[in-house]
Structures are given as C-alpha cells and as structure tokens.
C-alpha positions as a Markdown table, in Angstrom:
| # | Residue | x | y | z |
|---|---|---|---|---|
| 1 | Unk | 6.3 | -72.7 | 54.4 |
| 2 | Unk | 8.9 | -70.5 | 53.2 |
| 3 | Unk | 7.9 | -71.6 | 49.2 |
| 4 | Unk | 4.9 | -70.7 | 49.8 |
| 5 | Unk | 5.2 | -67.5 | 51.4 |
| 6 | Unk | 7.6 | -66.3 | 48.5 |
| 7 | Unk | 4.8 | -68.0 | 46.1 |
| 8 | Unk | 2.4 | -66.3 | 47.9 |
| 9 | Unk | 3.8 | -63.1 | 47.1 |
| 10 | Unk | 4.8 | -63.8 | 43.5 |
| 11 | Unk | 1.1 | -64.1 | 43.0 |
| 12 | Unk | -0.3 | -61.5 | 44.9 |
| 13 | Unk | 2.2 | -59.4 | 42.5 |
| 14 | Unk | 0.6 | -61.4 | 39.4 |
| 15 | Unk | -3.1 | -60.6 | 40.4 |
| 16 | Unk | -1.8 | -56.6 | 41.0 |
| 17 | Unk | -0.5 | -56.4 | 37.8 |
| 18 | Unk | -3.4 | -58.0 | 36.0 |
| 19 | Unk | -5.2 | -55.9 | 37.7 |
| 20 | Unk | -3.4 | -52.9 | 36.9 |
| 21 | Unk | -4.4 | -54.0 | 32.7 |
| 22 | Unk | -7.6 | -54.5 | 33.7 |
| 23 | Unk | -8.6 | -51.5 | 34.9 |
| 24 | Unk | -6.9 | -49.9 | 31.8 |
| 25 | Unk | -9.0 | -52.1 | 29.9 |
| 26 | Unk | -12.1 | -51.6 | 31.5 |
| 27 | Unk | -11.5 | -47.5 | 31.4 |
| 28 | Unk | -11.5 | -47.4 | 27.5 |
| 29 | Unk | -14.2 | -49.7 | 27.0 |
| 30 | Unk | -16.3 | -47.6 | 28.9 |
| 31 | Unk | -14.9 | -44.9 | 27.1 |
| 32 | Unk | -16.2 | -46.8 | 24.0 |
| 33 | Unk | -19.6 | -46.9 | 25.2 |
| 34 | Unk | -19.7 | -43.2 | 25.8 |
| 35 | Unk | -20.5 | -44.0 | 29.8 |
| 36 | Unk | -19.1 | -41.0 | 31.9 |
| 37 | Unk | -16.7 | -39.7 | 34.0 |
| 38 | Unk | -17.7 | -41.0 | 37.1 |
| 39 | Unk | -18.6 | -44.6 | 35.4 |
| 40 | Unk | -15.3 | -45.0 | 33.6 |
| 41 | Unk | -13.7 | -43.8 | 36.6 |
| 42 | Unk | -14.8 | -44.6 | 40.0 |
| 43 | Unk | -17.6 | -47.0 | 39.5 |
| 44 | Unk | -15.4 | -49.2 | 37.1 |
| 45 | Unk | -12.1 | -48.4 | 38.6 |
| 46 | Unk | -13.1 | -49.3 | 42.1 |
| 47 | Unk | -14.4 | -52.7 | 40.4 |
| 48 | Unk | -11.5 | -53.2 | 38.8 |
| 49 | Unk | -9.4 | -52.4 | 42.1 |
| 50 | Unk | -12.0 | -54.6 | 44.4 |
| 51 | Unk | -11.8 | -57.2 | 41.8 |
| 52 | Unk | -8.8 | -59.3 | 43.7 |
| 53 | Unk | -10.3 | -59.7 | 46.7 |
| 54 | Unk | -13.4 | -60.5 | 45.8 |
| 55 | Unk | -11.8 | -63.3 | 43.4 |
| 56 | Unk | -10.5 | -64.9 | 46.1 |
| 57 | Unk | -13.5 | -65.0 | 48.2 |
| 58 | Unk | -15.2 | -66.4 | 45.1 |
| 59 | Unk | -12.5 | -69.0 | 44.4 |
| 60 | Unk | -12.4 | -69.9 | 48.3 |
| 61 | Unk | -15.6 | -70.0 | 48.7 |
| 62 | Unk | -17.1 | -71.5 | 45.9 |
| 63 | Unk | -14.2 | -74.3 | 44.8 |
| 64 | Unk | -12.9 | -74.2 | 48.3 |
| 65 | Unk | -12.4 | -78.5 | 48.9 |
| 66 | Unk | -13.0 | -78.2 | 52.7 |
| 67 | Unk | -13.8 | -75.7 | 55.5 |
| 68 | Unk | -10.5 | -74.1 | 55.9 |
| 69 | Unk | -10.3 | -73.1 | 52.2 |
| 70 | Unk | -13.8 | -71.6 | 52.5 |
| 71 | Unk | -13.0 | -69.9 | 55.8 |
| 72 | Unk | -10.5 | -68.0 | 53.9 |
| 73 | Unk | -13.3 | -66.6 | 51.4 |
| 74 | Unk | -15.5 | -65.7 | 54.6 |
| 75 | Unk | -11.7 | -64.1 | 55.7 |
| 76 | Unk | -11.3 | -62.3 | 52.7 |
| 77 | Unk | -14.7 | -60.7 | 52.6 |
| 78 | Unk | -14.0 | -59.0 | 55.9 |
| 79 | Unk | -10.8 | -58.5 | 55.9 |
| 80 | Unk | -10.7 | -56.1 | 52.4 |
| 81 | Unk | -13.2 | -53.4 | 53.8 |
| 82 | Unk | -10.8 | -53.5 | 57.2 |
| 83 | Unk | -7.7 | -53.1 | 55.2 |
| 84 | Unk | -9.4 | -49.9 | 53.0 |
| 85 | Unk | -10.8 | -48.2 | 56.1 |
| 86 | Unk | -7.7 | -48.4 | 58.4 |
| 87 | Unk | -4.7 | -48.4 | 55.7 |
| 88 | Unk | -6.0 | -47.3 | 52.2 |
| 89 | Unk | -7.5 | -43.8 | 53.8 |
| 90 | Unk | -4.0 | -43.4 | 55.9 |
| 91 | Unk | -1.8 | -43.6 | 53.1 |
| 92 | Unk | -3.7 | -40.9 | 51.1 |
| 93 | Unk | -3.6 | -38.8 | 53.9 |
| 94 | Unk | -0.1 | -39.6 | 54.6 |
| 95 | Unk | 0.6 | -38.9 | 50.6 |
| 96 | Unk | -0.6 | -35.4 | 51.0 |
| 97 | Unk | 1.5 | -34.3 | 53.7 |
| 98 | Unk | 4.5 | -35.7 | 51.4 |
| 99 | Unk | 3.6 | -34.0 | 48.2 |
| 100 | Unk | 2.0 | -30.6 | 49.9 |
| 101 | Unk | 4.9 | -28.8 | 49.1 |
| 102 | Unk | 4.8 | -30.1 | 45.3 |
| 103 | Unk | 1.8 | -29.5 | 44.3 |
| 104 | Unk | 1.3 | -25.9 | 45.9 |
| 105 | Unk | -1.1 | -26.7 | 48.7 |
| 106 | Unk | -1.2 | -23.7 | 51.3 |
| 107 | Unk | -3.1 | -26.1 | 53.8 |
| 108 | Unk | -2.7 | -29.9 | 54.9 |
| 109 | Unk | -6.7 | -29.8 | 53.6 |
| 110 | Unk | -8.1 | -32.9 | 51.4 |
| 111 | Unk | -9.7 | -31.4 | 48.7 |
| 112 | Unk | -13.1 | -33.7 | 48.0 |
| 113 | Unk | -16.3 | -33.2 | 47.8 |
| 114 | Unk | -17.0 | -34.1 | 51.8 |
| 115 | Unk | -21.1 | -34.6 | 51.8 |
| 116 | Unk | -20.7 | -37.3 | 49.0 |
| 117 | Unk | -18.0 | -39.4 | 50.7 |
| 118 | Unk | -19.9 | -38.7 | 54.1 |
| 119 | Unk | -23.2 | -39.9 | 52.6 |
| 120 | Unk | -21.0 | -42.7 | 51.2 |
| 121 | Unk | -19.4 | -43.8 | 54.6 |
| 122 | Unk | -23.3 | -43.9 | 56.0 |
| 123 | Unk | -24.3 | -46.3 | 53.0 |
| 124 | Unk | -22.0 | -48.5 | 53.8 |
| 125 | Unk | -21.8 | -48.3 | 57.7 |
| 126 | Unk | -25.5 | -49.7 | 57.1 |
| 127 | Unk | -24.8 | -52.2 | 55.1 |
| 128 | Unk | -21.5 | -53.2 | 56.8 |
| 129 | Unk | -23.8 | -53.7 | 60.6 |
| 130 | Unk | -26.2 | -56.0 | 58.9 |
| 131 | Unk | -23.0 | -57.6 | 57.3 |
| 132 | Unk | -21.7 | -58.6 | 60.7 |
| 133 | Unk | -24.7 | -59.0 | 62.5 |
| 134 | Unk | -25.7 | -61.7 | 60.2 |
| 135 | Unk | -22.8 | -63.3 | 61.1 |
| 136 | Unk | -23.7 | -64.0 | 64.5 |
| 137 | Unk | -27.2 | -65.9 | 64.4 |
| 138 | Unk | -27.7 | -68.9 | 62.9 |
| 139 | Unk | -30.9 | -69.2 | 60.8 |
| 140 | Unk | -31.8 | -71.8 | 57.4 |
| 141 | Unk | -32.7 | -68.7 | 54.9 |
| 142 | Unk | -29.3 | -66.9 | 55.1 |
| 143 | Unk | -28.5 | -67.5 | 51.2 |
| 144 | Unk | -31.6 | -65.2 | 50.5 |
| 145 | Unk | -30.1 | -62.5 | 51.7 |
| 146 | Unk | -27.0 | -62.9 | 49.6 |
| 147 | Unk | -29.5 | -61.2 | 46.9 |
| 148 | Unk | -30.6 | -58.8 | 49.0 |
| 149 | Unk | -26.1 | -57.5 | 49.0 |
| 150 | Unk | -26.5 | -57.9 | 45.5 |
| 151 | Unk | -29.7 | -55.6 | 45.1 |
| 152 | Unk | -27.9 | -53.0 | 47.7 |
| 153 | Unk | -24.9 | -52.6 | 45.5 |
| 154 | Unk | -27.1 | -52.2 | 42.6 |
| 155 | Unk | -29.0 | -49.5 | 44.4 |
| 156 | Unk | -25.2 | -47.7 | 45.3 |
| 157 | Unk | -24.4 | -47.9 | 41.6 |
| 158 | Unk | -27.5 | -46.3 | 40.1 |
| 159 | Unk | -27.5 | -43.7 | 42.3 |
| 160 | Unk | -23.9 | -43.0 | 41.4 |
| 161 | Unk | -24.8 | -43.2 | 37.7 |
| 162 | Unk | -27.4 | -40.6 | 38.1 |
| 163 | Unk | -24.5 | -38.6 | 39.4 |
| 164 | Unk | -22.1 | -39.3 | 36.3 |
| 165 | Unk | -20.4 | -36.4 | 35.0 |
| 166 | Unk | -19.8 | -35.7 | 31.2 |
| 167 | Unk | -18.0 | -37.8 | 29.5 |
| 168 | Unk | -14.4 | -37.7 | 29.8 |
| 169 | Unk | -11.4 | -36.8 | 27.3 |
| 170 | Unk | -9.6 | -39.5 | 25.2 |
| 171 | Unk | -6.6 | -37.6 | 26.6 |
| 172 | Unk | -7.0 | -38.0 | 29.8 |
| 173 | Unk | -6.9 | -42.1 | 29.9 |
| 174 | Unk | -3.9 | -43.6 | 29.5 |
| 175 | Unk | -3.1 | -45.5 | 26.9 |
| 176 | Unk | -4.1 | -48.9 | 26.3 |
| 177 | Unk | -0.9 | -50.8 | 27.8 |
| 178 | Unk | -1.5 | -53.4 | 24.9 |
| 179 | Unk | -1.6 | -50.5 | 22.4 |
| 180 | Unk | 0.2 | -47.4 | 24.0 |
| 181 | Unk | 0.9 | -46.2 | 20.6 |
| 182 | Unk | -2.4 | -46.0 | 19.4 |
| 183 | Unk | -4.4 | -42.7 | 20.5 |
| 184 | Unk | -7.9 | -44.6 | 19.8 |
| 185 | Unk | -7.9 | -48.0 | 20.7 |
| 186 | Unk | -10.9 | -50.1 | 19.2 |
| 187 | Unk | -13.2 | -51.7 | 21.2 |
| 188 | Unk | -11.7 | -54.8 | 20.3 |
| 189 | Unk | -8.5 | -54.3 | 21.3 |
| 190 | Unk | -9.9 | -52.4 | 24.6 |
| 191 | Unk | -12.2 | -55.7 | 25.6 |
| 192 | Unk | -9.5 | -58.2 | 24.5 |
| 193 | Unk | -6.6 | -57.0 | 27.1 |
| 194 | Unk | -9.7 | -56.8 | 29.7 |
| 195 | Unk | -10.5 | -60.4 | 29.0 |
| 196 | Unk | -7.0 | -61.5 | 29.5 |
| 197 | Unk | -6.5 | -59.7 | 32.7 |
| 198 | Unk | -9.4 | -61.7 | 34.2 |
| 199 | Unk | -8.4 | -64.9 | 33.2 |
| 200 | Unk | -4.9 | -64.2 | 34.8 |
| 201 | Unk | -6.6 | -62.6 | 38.1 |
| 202 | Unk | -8.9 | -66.0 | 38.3 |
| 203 | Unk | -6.2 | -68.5 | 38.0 |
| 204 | Unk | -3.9 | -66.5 | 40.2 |
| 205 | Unk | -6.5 | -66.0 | 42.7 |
| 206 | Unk | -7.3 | -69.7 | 43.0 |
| 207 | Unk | -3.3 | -70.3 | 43.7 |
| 208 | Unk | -3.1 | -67.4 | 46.2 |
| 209 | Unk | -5.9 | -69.6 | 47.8 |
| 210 | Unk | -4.0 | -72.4 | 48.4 |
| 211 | Unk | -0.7 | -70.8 | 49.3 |
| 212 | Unk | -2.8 | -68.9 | 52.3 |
| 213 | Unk | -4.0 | -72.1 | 53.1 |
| 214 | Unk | -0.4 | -73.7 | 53.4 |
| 215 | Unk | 0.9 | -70.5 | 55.4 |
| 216 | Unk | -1.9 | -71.1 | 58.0 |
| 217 | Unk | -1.0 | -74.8 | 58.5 |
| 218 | Unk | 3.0 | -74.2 | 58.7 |
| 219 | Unk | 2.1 | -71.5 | 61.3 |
| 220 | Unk | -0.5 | -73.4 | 63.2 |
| 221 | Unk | -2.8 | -70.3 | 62.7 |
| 222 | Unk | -6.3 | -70.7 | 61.7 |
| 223 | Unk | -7.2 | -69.6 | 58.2 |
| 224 | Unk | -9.6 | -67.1 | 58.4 |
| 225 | Unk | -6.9 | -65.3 | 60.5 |
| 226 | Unk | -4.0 | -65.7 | 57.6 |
| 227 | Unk | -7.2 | -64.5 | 55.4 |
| 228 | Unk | -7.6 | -61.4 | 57.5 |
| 229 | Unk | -4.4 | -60.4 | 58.4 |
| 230 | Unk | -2.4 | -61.0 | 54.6 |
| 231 | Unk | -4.7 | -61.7 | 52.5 |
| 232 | Unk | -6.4 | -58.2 | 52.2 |
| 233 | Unk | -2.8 | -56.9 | 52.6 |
| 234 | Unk | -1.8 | -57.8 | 49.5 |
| 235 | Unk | -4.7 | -57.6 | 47.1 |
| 236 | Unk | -5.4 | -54.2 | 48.1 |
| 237 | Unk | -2.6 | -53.1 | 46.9 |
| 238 | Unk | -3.9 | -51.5 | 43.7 |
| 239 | Unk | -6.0 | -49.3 | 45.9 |
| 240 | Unk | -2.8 | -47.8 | 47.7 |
| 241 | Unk | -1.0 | -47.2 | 44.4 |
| 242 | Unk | -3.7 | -45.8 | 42.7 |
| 243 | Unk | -4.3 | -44.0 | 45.4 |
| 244 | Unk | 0.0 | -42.5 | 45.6 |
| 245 | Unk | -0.5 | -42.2 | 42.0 |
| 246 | Unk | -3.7 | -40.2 | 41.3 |
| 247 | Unk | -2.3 | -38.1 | 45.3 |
| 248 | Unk | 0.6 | -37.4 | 43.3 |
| 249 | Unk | -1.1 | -35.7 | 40.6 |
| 250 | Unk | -3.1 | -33.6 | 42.9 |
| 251 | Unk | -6.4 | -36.1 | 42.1 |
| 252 | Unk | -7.6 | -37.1 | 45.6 |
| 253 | Unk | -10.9 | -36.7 | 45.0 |
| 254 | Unk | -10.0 | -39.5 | 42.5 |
| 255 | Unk | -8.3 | -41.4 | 44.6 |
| 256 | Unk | -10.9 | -41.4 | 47.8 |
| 257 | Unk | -14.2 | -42.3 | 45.4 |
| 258 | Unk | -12.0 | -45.0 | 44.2 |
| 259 | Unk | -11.3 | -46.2 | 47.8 |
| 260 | Unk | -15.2 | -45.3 | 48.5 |
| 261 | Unk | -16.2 | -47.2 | 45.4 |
| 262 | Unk | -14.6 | -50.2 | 46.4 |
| 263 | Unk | -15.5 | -50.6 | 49.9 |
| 264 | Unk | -19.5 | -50.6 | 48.8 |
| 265 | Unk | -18.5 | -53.3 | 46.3 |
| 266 | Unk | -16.5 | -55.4 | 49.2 |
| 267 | Unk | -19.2 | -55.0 | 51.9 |
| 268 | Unk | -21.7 | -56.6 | 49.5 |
| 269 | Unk | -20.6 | -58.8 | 46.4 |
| 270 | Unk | -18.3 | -60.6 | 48.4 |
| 271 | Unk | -20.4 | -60.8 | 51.1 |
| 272 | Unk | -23.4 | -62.3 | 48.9 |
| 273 | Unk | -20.9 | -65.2 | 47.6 |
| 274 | Unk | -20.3 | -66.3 | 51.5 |
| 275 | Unk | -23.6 | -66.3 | 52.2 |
| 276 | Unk | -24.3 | -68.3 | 48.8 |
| 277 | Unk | -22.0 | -71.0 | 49.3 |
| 278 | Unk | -20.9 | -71.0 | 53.6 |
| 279 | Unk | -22.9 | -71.1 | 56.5 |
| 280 | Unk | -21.2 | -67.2 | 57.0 |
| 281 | Unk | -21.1 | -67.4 | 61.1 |
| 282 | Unk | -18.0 | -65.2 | 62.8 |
| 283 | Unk | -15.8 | -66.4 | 65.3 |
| 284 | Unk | -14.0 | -64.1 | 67.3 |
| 285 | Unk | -11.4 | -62.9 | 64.6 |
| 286 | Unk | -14.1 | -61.9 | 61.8 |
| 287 | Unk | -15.9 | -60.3 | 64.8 |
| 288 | Unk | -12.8 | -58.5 | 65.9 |
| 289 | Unk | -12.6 | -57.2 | 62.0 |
| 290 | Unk | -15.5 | -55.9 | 62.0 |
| 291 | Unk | -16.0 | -54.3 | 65.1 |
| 292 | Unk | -13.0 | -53.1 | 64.3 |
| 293 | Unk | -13.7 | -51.6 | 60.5 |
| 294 | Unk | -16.9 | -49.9 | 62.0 |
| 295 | Unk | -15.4 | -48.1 | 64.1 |
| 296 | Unk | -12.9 | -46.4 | 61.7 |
| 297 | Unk | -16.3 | -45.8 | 59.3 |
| 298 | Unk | -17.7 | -44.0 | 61.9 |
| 299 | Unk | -14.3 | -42.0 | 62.6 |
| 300 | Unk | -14.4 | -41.7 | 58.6 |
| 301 | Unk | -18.2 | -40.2 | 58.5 |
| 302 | Unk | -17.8 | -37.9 | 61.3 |
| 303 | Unk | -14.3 | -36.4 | 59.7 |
| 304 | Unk | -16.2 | -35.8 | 56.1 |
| 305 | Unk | -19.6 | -35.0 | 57.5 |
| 306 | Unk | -17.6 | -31.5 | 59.4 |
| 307 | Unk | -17.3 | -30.3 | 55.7 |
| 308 | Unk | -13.1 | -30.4 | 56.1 |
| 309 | Unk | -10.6 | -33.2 | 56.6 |
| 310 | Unk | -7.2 | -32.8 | 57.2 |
| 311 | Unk | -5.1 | -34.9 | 55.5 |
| 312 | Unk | -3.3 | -35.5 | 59.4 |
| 313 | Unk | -6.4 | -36.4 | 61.0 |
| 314 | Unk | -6.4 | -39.9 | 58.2 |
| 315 | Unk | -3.3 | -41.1 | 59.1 |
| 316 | Unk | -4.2 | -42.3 | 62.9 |
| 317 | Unk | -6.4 | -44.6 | 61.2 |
| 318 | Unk | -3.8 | -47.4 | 60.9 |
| 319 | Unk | -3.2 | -47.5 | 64.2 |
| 320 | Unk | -6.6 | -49.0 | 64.2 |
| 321 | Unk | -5.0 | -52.2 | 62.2 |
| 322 | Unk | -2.4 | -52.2 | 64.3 |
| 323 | Unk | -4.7 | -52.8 | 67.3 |
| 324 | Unk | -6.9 | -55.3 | 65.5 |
| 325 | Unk | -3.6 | -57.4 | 64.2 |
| 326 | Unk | -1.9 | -57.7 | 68.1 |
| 327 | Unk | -5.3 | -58.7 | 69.3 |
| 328 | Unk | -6.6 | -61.2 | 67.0 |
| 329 | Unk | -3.0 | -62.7 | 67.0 |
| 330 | Unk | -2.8 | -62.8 | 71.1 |
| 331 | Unk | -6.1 | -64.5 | 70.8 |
| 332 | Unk | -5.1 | -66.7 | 68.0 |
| 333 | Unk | -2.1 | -68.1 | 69.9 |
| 334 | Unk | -3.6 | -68.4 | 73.0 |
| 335 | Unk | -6.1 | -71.0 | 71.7 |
C-alpha cells in the first residue's frame, strides 16, 4: 500500500505538470485564433485546470474493469466541485491576507466583479441539485440526461463568450514552455506541446486510477470514499497554484473565474460521462459530498451577491471539508 501511495503521488505530480503545459498550450493557441481575453483565459484555463479530474472520471468510468474502478469515476465527479468550493476559495482568501501588505491593499476586500461570480454560483447551484438529486432515484432513461449536462455547459460557455473581452497582449502570456525564447510561437508549435500534455494527462490519469483503487483495498475503505477524499485533493491542485500565483500578482479576479470556470465544467462534463457509462446512484458518502458542496455554494452566492467579500469571510470555508472528511470516514469505518 505504501508503493502505491508514493505512486499515487508521483502521478498526481505528473498529471499537474502536464497540466501546467497544457494550459500554456491551450492559452497561445487561442491566442492564435484571435479568441479573447476571457476565452484564452478563464474559459480555456479552467478547462485546462478541470481537465485532471475529469480524466479520471473518464478513465474510471469508461475503462473502469469492474464496479469499484467505476465508483471512483462516480467519486471523482463529486468530489472535484467539493474540493473547489471548500478549499480552492479558502486558499485565495487565505493568499490575500498574506500578500495584503505587498501589493498595497488598504482593505482585506477581494477585488472581483461580485454579480458575475454571484450569477455564476446560482448557475451552478442549479445544476449541481439536479446533479445530486439524480443520484438518488433509480429510473432506465438516466443516460439521456448526460446530454442534457452537456448542453448546460454549452449554454454557460456561450454566454461567457458573449462576455469576452478584447483580445489580449502577446505580452501578457507566458511564453510557450517548449519555446520560452520565442516571442511568437506558431501555431504549430503552440498545438503540438498541447497535444503532448494530453497524452501524458490520459495515461497518467488511467494509472492514478488504479493506484486509488489499491489504496482503497489496503485500507479496507470503499473507493468512492478514496475517490472523494484524495483523489480531488490532488488533481485540483493546479487550481490552488494558479490561484497563489495569479493572488500574488494582484489578479484575483483571474484567479476566482478560473475557480468559477472550472466548477461549471466539473458539475456537468464529468457528470454526463457517469451518467453515460454507470448506473450514477449515491450512497451515503457522495450524498454527504454534495450536501456538503451545496451548502458552501450557497455560503459562496450569498457572500458575492452583498456586492463585497472579504478575503476573511473565504477562509472558514475549509472547515466545511474538514466536517465532510471526519464524517464520511466515521461512517466509512463503522460499516
């Protein structure tokens, strides 16, 4: 259990990293097709931060061999929008406080625009009920409404497209990490390293799969637990440091529509694939995630939709995860 613990996080560091070059990819190739600020940004940013978890719900639950492997896809897809609303919102409130002094701030104030993150935490609050509630019944025609996730993200990314802002500055992407000497990247160059960083994040992804799977059995825990509880954990993590990063440069407007961003694409892409390919009904761990989740949404909307949100009034939202972990892991060992 040990091996594949350390494995476990060897390639949780993997898929980070790829996904790091991905993103970087994916940024100048928008940049290439003149899409704007808000597209080469936050819509493809948070796609290119969501993409790790949703890989491995796709792996689980799509080459998953038996129930237990696909439990951890159903695992995953809950357990990334729990992680984002209860860690990746603490941390940038937490980062604030630690920079205030460096960057100048007279006030512990998050500087976003508030109405489009509230109307954000509303979109997905209603997608996120459905979500669970689906969860609970039983009925043949669930795989239908995997398309109907699908069409909801579609809807949240044209209405965010109709929102894009000009398009943005060669100078202010980073270089291409396959080409930082080159000022202009081609589009060649730009799609190649974005290819390559996919291929790593799948065949990572299907290993991490299996390593959660072998944790679960050493610790007699079932999977979708080991799914909720470490999985998310650790492929969320390019979330939280973009999120330090861009907090760090004074950018948390940045780094909240990024969060934002990828929360819509976690509570229905992933989603869609469970209901595709498992019979997507909760036992009382998923429903503990996402009873859970919604409630730090709601805290989330109610902060945003008052028009000012201290960067102290996001950091209680972990304790939120701590509260969900001692639970589900009480209940877990007492069956």
């Amino acid at each position: 259990m040990t091996s594949a613990f350390v494995l476990s996080v060897l390639l949780a560091a993997a898929i980070y990293f790829a996904c790091e070059y991905f993103v970087n990819g994916v940024e100048w190739v928008g940049h290439r097709f003149h899409l704007g600020a808000t597209a080469t940004g936050t819509v493809l940013a948070a796609f290119g931060t969501a993409l790790p978890e949703s890989a491995v719900t796709f792996v689980a639950v799509v080459f998953g061999k038996d129930a237990a492997q696909k439990d951890i896809g159903v695992g995953s897809a809950l357990g990334g929008p729990l992680v984002l609303a209860t860690i990746a919102y603490p941390i940038v409130g937490l980062a604030l406080l630690l920079e205030r002094k460096r960057l100048g701030r007279k006030d512990a104030c998050v500087e976003v625009d508030n109405r489009r993150l509230s109307h954000d935490q509303a979109w997905f609050l209603s997608i996120f009920v459905v979500k669970v509630g689906v969860g609970l019944v039983a009925f043949a025609f669930k795989p239908v409404l995997g398309v109907i996730f699908l069409a909801a993200y579609a809807a949240y990314l044209w209405r965010e497209m109709r929102n894009d802002e000009p398009v943005s500055e060669e100078g202010e992407l980073e270089p291409l990490k396959i080409r930082p000497r080159d000022s202009s990247p081609s589009l060649a160059w730009a799609s190649a390293q974005t290819l390559a960083a996919l291929v790593v994040i799948g065949i990572a992804s299907e290993a991490f799969v299996g390593q959660l799977e072998s944790i679960a059995n050493g610790l007699g825990w079932a999977p979708q637990f080991v799914a909720l509880l470490l999985s998310p954990v650790a492929t969320e993590l390019p979330e939280a440091m973009n999120a330090i990063i861009w907090v760090r440069q004074g950018r948390e407007r940045l780094a909240l529509a990024n969060i934002s961003g990828a929360m819509m694409i976690q509570a229905t892409v992933p989603s869609a694939l469970g209901l595709f390919f498992t019979p997507w009904l909760f036992g009382h761990s998923l429903l503990t995630a996402g009873v859970v989740t919604t409630s730090a949404v709601i805290i989330l909307w109610v902060l945003f939709y008052r028009g000012r949100v201290n960067s102290w009034s996001l950091v209680p939202l972990a304790l939120l995860y701590g509260i969900f972990a001692v639970v589900v892991a009480t209940v877990t060992h007492g069956n």
